[in-house]
PDB file of N, CA, C and O in Angstrom, chain B, residues numbered from 101:
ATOM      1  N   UNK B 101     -22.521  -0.379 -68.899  1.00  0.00           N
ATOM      2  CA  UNK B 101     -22.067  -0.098 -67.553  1.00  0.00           C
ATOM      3  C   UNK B 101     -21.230  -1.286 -67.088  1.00  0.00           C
ATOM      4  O   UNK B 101     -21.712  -2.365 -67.432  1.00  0.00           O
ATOM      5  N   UNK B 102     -20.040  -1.357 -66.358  1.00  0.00           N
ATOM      6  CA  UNK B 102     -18.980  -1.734 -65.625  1.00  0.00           C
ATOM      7  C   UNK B 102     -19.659  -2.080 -64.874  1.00  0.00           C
ATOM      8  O   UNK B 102     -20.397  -1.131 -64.610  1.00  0.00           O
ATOM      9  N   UNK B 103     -20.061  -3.415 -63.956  1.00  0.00           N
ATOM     10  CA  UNK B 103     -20.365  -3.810 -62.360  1.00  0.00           C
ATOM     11  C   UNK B 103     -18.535  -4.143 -62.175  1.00  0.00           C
ATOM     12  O   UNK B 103     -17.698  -4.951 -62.579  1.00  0.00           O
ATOM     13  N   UNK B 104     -18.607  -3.213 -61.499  1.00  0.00           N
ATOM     14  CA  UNK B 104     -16.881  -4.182 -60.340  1.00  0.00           C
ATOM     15  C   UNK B 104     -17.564  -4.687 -59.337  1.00  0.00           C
ATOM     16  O   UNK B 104     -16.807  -5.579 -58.954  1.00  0.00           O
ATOM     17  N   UNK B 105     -18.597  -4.716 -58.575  1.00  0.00           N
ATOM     18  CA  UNK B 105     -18.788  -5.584 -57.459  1.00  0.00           C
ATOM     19  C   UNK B 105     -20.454  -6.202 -57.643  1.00  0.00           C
ATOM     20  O   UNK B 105     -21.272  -5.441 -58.160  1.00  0.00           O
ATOM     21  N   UNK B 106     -20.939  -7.715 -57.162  1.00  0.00           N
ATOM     22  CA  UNK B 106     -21.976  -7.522 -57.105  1.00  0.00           C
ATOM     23  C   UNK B 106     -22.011  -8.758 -55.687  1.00  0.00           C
ATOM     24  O   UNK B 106     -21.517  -9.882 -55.599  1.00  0.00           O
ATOM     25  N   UNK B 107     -22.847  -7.912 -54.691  1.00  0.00           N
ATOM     26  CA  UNK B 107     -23.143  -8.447 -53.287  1.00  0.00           C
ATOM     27  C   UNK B 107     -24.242  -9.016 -53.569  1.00  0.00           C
ATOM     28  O   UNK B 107     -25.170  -8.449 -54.144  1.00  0.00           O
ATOM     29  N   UNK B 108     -24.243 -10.566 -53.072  1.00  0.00           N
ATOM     30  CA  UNK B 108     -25.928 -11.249 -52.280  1.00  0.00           C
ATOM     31  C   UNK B 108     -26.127 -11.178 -51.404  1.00  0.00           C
ATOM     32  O   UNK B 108     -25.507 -11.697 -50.476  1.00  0.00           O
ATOM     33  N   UNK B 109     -27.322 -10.332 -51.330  1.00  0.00           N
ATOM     34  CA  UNK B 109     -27.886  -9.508 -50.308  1.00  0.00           C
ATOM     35  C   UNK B 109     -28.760 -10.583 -49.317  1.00  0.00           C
ATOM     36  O   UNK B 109     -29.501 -10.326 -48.368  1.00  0.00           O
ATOM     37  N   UNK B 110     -28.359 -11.951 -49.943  1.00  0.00           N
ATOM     38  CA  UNK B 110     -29.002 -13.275 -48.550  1.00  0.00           C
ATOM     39  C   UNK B 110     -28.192 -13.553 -48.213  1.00  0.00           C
ATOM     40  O   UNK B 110     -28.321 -14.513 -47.454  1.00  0.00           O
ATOM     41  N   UNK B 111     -26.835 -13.097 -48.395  1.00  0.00           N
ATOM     42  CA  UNK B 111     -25.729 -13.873 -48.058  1.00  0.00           C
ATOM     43  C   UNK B 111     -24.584 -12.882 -46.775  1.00  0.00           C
ATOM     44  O   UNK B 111     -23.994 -13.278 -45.770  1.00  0.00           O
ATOM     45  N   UNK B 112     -24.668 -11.567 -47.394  1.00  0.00           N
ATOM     46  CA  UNK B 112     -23.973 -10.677 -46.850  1.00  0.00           C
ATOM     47  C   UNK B 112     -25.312  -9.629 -46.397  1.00  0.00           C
ATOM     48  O   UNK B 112     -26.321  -9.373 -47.054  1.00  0.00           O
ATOM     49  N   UNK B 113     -24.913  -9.141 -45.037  1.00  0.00           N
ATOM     50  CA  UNK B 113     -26.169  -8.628 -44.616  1.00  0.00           C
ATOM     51  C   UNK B 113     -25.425  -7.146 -44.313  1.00  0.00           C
ATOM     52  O   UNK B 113     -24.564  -7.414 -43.475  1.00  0.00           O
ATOM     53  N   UNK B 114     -25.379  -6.062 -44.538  1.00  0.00           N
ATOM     54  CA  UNK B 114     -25.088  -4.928 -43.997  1.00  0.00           C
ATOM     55  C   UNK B 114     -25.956  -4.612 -42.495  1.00  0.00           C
ATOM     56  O   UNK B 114     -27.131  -4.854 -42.769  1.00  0.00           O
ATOM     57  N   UNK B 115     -25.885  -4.271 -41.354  1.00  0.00           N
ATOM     58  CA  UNK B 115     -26.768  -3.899 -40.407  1.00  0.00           C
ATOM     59  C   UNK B 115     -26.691  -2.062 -40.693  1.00  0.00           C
ATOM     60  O   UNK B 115     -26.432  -1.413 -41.707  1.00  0.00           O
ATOM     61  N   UNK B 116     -27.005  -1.705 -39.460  1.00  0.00           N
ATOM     62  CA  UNK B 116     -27.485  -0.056 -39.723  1.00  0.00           C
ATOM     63  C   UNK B 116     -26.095   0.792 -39.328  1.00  0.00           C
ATOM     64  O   UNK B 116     -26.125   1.870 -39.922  1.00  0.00           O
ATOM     65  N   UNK B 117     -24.907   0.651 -38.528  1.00  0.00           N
ATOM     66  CA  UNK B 117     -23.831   0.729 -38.836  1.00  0.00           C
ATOM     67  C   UNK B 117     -23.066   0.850 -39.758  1.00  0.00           C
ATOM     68  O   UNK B 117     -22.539   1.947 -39.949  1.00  0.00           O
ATOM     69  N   UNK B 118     -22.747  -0.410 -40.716  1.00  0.00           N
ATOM     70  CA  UNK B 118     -22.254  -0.050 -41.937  1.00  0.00           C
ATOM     71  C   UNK B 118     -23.426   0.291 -42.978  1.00  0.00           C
ATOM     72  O   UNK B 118     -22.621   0.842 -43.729  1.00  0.00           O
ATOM     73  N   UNK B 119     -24.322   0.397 -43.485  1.00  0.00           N
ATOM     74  CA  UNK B 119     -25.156   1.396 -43.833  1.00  0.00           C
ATOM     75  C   UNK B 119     -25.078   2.608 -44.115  1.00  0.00           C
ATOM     76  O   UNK B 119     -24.871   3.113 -45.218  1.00  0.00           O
ATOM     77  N   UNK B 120     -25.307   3.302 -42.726  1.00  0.00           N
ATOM     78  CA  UNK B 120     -24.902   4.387 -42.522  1.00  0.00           C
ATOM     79  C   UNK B 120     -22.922   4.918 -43.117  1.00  0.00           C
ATOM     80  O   UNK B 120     -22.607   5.959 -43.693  1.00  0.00           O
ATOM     81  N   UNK B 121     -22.257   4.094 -42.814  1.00  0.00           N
ATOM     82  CA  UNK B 121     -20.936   4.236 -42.907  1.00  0.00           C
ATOM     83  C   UNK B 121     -20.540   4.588 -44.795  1.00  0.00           C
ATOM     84  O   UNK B 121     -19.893   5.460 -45.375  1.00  0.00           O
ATOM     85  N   UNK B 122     -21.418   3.251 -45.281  1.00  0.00           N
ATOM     86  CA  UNK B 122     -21.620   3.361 -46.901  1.00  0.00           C
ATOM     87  C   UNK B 122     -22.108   4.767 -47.208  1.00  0.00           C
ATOM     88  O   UNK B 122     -21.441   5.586 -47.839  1.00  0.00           O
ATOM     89  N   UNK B 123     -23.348   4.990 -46.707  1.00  0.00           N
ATOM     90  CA  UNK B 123     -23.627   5.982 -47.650  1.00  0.00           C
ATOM     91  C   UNK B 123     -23.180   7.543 -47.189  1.00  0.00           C
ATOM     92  O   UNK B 123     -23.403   8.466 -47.972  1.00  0.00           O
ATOM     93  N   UNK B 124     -22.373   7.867 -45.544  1.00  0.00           N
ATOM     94  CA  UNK B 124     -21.894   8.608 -45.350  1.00  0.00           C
ATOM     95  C   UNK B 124     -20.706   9.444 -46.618  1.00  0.00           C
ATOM     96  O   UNK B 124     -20.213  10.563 -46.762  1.00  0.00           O
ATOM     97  N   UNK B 125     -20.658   7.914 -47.440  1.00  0.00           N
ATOM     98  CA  UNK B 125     -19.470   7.875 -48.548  1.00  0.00           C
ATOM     99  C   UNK B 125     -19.757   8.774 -49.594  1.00  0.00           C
ATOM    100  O   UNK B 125     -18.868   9.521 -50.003  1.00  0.00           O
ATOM    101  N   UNK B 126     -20.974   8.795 -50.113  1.00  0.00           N
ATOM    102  CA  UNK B 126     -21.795   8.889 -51.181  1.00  0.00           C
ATOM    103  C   UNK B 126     -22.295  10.329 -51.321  1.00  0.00           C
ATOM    104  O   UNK B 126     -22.368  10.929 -50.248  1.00  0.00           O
ATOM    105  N   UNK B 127     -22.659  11.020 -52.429  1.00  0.00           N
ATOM    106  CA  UNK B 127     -22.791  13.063 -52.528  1.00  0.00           C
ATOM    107  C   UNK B 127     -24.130  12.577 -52.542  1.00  0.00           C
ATOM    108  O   UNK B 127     -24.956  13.372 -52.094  1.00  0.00           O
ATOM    109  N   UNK B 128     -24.576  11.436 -52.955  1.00  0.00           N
ATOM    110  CA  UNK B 128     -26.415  11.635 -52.946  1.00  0.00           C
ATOM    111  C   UNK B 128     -26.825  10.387 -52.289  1.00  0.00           C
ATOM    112  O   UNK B 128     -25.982   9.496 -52.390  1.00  0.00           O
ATOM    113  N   UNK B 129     -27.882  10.086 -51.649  1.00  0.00           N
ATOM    114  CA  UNK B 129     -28.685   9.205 -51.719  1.00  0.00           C
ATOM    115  C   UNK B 129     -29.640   9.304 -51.993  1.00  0.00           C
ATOM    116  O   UNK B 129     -30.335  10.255 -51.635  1.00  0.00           O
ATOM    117  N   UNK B 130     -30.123   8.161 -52.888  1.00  0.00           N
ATOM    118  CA  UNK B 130     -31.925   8.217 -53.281  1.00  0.00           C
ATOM    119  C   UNK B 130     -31.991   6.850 -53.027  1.00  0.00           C
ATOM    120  O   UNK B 130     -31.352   5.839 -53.318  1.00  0.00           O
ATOM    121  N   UNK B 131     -33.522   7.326 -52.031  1.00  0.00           N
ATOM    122  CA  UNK B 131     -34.080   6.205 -51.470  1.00  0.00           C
ATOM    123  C   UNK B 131     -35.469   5.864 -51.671  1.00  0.00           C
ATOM    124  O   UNK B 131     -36.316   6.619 -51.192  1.00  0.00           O
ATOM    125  N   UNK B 132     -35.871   4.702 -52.394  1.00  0.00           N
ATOM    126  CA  UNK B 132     -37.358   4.734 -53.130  1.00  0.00           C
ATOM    127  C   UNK B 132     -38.284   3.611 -52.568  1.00  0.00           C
ATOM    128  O   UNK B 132     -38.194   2.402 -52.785  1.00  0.00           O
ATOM    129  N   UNK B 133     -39.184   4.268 -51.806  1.00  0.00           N
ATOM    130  CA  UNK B 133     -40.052   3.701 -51.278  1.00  0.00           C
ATOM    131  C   UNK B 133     -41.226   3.437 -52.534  1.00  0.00           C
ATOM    132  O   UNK B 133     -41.835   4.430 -52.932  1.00  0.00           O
ATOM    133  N   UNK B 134     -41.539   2.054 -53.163  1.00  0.00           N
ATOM    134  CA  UNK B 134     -42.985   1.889 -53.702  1.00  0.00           C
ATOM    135  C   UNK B 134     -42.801   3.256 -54.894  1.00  0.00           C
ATOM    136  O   UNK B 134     -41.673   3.410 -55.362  1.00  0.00           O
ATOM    137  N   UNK B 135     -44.181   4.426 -55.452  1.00  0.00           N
ATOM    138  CA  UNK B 135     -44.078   5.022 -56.484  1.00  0.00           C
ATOM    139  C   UNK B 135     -43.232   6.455 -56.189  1.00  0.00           C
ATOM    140  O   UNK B 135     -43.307   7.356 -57.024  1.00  0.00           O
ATOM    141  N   UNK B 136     -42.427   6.623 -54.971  1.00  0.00           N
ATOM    142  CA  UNK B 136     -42.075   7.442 -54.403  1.00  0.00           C
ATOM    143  C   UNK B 136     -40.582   7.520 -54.631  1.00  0.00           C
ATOM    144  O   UNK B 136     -40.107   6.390 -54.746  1.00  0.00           O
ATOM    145  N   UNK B 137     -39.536   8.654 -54.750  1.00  0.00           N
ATOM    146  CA  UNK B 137     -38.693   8.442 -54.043  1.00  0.00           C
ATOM    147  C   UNK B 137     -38.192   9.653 -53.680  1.00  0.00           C
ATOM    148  O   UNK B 137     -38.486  10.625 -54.376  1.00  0.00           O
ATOM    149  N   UNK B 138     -37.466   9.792 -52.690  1.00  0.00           N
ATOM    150  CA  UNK B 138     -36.432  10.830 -51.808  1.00  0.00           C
ATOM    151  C   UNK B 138     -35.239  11.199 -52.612  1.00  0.00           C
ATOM    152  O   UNK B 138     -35.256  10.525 -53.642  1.00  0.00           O
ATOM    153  N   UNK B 139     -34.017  12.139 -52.563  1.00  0.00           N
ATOM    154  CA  UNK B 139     -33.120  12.606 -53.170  1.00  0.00           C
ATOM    155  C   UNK B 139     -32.601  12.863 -51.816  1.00  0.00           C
ATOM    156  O   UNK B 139     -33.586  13.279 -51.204  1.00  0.00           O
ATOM    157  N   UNK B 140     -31.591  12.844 -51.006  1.00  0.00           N
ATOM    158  CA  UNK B 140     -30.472  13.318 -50.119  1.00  0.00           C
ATOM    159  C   UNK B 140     -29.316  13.925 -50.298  1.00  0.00           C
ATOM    160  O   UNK B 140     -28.391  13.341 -49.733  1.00  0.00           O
ATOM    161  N   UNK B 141     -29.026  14.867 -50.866  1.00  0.00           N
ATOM    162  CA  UNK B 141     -27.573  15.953 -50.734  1.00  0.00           C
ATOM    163  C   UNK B 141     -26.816  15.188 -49.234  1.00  0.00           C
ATOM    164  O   UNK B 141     -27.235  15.210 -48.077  1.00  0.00           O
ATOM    165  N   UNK B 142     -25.990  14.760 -49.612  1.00  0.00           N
ATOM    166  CA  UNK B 142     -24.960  14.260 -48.480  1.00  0.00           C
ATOM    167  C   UNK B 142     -24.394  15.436 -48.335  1.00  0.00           C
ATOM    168  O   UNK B 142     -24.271  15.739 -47.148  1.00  0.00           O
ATOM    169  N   UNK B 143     -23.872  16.473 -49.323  1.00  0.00           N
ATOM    170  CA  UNK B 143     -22.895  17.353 -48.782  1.00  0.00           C
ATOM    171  C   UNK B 143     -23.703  18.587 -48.408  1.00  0.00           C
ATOM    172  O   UNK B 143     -23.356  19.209 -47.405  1.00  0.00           O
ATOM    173  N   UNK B 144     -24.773  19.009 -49.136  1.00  0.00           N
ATOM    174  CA  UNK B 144     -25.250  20.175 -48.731  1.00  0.00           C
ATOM    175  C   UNK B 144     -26.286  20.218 -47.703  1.00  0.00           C
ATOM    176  O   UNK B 144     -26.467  21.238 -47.038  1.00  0.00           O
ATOM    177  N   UNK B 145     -26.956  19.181 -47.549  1.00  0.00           N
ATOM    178  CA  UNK B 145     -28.250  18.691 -46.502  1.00  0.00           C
ATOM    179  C   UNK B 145     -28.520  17.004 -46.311  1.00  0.00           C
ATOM    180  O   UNK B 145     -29.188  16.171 -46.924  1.00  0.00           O
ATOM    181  N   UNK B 146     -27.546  16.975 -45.008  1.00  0.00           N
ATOM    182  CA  UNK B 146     -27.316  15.592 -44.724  1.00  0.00           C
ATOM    183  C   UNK B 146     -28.286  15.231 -43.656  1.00  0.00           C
ATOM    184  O   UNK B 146     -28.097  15.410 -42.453  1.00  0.00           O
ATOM    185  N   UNK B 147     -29.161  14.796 -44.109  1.00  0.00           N
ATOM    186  CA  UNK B 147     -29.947  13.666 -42.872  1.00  0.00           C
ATOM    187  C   UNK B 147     -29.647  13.891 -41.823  1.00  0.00           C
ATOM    188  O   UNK B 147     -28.843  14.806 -41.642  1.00  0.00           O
ATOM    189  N   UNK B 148     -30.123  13.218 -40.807  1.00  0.00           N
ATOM    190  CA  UNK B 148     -29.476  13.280 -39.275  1.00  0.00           C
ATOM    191  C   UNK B 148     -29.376  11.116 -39.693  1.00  0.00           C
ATOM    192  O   UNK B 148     -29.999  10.381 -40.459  1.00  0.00           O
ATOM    193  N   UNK B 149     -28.713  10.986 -39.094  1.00  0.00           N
ATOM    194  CA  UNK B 149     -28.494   9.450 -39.157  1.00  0.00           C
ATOM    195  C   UNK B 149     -29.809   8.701 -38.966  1.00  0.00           C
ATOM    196  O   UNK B 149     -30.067   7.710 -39.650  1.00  0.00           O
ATOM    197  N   UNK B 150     -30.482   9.083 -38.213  1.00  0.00           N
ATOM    198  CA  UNK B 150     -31.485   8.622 -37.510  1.00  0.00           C
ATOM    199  C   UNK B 150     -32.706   8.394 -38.858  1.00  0.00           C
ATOM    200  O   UNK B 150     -33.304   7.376 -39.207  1.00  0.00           O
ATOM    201  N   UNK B 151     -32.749   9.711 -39.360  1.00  0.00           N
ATOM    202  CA  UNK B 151     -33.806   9.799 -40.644  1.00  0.00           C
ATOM    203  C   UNK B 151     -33.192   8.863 -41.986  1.00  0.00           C
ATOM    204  O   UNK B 151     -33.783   8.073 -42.722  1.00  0.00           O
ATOM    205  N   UNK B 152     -32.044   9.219 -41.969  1.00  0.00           N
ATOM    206  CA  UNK B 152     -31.158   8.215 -43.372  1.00  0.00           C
ATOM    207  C   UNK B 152     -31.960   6.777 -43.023  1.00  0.00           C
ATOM    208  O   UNK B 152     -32.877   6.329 -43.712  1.00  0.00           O
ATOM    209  N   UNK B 153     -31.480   6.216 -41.935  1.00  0.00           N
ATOM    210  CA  UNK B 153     -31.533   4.850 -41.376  1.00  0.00           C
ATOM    211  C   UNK B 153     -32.949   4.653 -41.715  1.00  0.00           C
ATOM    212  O   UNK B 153     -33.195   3.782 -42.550  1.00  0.00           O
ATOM    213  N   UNK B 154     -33.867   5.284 -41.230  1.00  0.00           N
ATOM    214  CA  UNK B 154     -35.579   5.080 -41.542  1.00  0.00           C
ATOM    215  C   UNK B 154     -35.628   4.736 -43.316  1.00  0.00           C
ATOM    216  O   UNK B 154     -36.552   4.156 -43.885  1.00  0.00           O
ATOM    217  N   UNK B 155     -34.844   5.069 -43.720  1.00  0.00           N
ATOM    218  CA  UNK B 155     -34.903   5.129 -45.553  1.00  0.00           C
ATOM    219  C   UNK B 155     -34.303   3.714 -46.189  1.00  0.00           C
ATOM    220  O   UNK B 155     -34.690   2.896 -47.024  1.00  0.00           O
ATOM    221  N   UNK B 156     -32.944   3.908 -45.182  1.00  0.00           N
ATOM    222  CA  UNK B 156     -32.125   2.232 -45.919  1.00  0.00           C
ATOM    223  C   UNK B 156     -31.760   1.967 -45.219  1.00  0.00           C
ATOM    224  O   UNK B 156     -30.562   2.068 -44.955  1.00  0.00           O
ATOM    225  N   UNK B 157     -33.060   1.226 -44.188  1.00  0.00           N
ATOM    226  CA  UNK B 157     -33.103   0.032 -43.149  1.00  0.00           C
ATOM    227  C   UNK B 157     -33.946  -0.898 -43.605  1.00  0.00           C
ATOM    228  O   UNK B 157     -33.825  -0.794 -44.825  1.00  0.00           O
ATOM    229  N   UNK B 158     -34.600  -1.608 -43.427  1.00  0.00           N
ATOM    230  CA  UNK B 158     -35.709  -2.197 -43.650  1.00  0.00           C
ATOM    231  C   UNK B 158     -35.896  -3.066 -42.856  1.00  0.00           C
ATOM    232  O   UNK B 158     -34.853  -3.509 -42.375  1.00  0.00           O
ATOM    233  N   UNK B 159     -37.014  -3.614 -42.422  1.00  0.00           N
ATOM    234  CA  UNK B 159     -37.526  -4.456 -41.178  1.00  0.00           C
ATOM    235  C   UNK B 159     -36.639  -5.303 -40.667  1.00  0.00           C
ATOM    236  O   UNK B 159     -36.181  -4.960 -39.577  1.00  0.00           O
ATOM    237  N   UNK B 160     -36.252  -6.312 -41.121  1.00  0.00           N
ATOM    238  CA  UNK B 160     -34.935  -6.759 -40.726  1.00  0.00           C
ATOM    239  C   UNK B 160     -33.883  -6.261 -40.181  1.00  0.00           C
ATOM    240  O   UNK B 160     -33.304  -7.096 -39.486  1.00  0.00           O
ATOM    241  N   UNK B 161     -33.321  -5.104 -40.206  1.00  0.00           N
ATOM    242  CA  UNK B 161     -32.698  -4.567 -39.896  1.00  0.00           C
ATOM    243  C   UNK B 161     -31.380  -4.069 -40.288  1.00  0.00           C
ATOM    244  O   UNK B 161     -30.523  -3.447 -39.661  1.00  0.00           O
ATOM    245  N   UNK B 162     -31.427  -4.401 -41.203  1.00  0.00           N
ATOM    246  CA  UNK B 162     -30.341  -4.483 -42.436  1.00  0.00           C
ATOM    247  C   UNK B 162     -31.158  -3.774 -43.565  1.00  0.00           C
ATOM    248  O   UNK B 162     -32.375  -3.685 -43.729  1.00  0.00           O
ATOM    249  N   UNK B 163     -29.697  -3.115 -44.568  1.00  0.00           N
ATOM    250  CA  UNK B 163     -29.785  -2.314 -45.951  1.00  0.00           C
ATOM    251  C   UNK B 163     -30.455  -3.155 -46.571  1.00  0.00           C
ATOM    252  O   UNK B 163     -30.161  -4.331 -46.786  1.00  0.00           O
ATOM    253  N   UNK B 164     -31.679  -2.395 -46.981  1.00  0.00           N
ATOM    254  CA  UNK B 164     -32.471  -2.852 -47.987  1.00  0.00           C
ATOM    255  C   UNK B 164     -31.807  -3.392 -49.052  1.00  0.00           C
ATOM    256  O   UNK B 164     -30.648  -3.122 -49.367  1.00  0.00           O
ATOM    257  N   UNK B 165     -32.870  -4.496 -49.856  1.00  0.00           N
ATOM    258  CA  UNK B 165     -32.115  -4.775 -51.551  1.00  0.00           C
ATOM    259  C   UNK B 165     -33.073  -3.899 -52.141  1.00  0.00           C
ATOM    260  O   UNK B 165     -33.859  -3.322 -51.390  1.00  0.00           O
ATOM    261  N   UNK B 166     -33.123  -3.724 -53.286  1.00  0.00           N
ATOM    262  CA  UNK B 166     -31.559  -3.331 -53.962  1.00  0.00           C
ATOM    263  C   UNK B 166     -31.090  -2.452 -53.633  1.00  0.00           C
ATOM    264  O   UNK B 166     -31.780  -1.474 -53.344  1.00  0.00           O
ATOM    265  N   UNK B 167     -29.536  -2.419 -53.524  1.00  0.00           N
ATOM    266  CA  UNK B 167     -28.833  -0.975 -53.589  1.00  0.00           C
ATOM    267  C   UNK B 167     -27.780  -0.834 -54.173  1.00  0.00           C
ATOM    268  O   UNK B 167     -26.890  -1.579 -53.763  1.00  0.00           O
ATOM    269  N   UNK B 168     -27.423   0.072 -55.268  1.00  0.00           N
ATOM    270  CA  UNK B 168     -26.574   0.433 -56.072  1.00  0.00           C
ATOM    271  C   UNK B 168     -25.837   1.133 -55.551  1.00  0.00           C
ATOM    272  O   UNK B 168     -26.337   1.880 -54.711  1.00  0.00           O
ATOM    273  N   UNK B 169     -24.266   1.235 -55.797  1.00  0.00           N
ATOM    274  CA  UNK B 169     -23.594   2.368 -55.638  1.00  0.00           C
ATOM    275  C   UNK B 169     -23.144   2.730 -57.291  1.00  0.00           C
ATOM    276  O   UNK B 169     -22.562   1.867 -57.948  1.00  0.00           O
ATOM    277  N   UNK B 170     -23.435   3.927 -57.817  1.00  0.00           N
ATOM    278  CA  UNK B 170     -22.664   4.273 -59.433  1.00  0.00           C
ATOM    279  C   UNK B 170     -22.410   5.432 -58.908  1.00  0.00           C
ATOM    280  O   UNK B 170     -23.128   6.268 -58.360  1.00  0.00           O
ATOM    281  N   UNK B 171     -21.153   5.374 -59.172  1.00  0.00           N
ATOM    282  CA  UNK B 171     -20.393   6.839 -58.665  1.00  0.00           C
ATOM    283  C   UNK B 171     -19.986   6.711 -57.385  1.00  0.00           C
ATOM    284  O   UNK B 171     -19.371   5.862 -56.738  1.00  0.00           O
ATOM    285  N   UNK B 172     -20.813   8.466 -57.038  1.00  0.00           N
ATOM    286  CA  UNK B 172     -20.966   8.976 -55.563  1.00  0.00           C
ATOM    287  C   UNK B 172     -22.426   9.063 -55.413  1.00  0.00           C
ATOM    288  O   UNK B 172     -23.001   9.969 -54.809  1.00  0.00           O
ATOM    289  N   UNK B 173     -23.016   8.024 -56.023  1.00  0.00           N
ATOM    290  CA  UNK B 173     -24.732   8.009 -55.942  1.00  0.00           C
ATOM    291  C   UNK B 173     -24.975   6.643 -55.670  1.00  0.00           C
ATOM    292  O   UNK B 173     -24.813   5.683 -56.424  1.00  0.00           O
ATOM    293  N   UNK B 174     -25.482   6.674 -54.223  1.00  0.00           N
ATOM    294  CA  UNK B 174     -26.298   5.460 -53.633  1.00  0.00           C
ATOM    295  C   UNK B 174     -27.570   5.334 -54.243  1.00  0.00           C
ATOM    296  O   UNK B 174     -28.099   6.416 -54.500  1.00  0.00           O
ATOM    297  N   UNK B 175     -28.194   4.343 -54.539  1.00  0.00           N
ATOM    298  CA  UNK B 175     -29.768   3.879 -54.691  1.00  0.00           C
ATOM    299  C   UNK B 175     -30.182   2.842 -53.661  1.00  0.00           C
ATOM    300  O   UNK B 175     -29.677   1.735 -53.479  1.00  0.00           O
ATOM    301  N   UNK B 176     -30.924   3.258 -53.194  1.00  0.00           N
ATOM    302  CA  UNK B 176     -31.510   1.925 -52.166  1.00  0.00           C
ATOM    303  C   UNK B 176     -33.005   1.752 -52.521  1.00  0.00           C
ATOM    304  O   UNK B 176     -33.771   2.696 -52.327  1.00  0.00           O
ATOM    305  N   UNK B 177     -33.434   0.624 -53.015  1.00  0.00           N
ATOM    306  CA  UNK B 177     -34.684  -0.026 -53.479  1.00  0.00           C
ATOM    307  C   UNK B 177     -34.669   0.246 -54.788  1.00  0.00           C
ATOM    308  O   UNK B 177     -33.822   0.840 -55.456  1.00  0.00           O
ATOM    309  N   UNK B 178     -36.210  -0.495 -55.246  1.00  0.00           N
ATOM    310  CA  UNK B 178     -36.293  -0.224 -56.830  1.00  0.00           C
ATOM    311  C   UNK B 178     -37.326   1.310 -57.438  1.00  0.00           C
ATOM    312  O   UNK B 178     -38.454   1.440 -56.963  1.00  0.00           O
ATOM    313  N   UNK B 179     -36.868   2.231 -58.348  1.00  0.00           N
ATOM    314  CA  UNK B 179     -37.544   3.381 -58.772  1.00  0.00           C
ATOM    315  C   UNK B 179     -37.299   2.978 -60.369  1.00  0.00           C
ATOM    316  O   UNK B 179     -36.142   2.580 -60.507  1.00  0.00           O
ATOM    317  N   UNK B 180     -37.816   2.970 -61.225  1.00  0.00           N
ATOM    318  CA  UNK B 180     -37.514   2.846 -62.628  1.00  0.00           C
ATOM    319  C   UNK B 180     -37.409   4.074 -63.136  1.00  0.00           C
ATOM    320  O   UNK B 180     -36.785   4.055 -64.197  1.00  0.00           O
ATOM    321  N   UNK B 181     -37.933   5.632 -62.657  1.00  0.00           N
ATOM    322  CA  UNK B 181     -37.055   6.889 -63.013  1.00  0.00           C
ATOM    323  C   UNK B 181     -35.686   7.307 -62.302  1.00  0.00           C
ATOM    324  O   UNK B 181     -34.793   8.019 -62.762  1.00  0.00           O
ATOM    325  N   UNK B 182     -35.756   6.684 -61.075  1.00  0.00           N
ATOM    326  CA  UNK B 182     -34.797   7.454 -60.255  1.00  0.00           C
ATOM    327  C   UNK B 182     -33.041   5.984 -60.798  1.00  0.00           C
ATOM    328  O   UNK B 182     -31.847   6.172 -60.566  1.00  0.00           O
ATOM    329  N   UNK B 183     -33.373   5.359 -61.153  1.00  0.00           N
ATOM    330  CA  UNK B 183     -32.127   4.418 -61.572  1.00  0.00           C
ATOM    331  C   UNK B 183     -32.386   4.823 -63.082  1.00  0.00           C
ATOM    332  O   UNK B 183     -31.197   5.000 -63.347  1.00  0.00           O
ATOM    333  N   UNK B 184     -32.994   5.087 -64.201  1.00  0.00           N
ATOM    334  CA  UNK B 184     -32.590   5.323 -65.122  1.00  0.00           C
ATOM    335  C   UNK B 184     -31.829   7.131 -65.190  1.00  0.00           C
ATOM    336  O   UNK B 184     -30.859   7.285 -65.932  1.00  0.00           O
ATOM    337  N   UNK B 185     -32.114   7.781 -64.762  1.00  0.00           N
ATOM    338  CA  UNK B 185     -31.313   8.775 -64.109  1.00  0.00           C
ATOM    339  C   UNK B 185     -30.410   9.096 -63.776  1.00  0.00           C
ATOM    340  O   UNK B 185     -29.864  10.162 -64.057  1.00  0.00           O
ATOM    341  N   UNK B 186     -29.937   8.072 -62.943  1.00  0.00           N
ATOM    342  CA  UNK B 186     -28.563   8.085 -62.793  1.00  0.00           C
ATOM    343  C   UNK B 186     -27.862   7.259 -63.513  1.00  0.00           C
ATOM    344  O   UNK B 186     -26.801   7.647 -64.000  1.00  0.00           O
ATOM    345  N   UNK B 187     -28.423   5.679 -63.762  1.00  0.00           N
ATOM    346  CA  UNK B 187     -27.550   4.988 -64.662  1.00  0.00           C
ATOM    347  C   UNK B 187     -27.397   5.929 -66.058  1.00  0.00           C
ATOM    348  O   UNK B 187     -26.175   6.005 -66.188  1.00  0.00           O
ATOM    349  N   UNK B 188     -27.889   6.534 -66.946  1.00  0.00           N
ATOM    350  CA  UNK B 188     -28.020   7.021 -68.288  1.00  0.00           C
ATOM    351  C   UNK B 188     -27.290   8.654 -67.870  1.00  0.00           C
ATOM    352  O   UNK B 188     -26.653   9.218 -68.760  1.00  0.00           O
ATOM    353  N   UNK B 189     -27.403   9.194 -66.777  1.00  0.00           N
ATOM    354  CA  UNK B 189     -26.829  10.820 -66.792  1.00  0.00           C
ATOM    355  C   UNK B 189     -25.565  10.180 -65.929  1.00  0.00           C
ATOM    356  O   UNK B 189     -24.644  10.906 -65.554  1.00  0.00           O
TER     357      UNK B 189
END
């Protein structure tokens, strides 16, 4: 896999604005809480902003680490099925 970009996420802080703006970008988001994670259809069943934000915000108030963009597929946090998934398909 190609990285063209890689952000430090202590350094550069996204707030819930651009967040939202990023993954408005994106056909999926998956967002993985702990042994869990979510799947989001951006195009066919989009969140309300409000619910996205609850997913890839995190206490701080800013986009969680980690978050991948490959493709048109956001990842926000760590899943070891849901990133081999998309990295490998």
């Amino acid at each position: 896999m190609n990285v063209k970009e890689q952000v430090d996420a202590k350094k550069v802080r996204l707030g819930v604005d651009e967040a939202l703006e990023m993954a408005s970008k994106a056909s999926k988001v998956i967002v993985a809480r702990g042994k869990k994670f979510v799947e989001h259809d951006m195009k066919k069943d989009r969140p309300s902003d409000e619910d996205l934000a609850k997913g890839i915000i995190g206490p701080s108030g800013n986009l969680r680490a980690p978050t991948l963009l490959v493709g048109k597929k956001m990842l926000v946090g760590f899943h070891e099925e849901a990133y081999t998934d998309v990295i490998v398909n």
